[in-house]
N, C-alpha and C positions, 0 to 999 in steps of 0.2 A: 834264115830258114834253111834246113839241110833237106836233102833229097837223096834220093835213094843213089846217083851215079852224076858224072860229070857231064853226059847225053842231056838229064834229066833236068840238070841246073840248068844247060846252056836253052832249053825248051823253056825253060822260064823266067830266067834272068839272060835278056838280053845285052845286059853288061859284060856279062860274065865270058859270053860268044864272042862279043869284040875285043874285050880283054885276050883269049888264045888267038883270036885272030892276028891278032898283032905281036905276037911271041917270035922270034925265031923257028924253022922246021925242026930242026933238032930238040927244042926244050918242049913243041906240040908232040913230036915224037916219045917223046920220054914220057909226056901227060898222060897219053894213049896209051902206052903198057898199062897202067892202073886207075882207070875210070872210077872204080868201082870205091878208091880209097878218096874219093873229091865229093866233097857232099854241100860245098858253099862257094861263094867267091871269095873269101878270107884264106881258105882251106888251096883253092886253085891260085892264088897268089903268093902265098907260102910257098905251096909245091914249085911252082915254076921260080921262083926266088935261088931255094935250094939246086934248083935242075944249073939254072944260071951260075952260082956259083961253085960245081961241080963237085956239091957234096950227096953222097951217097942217099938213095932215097927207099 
């Protein structure tokens, strides 16, 4: 299911909260610039994939 924002997912998919939680600061960091473009946990695990291997997002 997608949601409106990355706030919105973690209020409902509590996976999805321990999943960033367990990120590095820098790659929660880089999440946080663009909420708005995370609408799943598919979506929040790609992004942080990408963040991880330091390509452009």
């Amino acid at each position: 299911m997608d949601y409106r924002d990355m706030y919105a997912l973690f209020r409902r998919e509590p996976e999805a909260k321990r999943f960033f939680d367990g990120l590095p600061a820098h790659v929660q960091d880089q999440l946080r610039i663009r909420p708005n473009g995370i609408k799943n946990l598919e979506g929040l695990k790609n992004y942080a994939r990408s963040v991880l291997r330091g390509e452009p997002v």
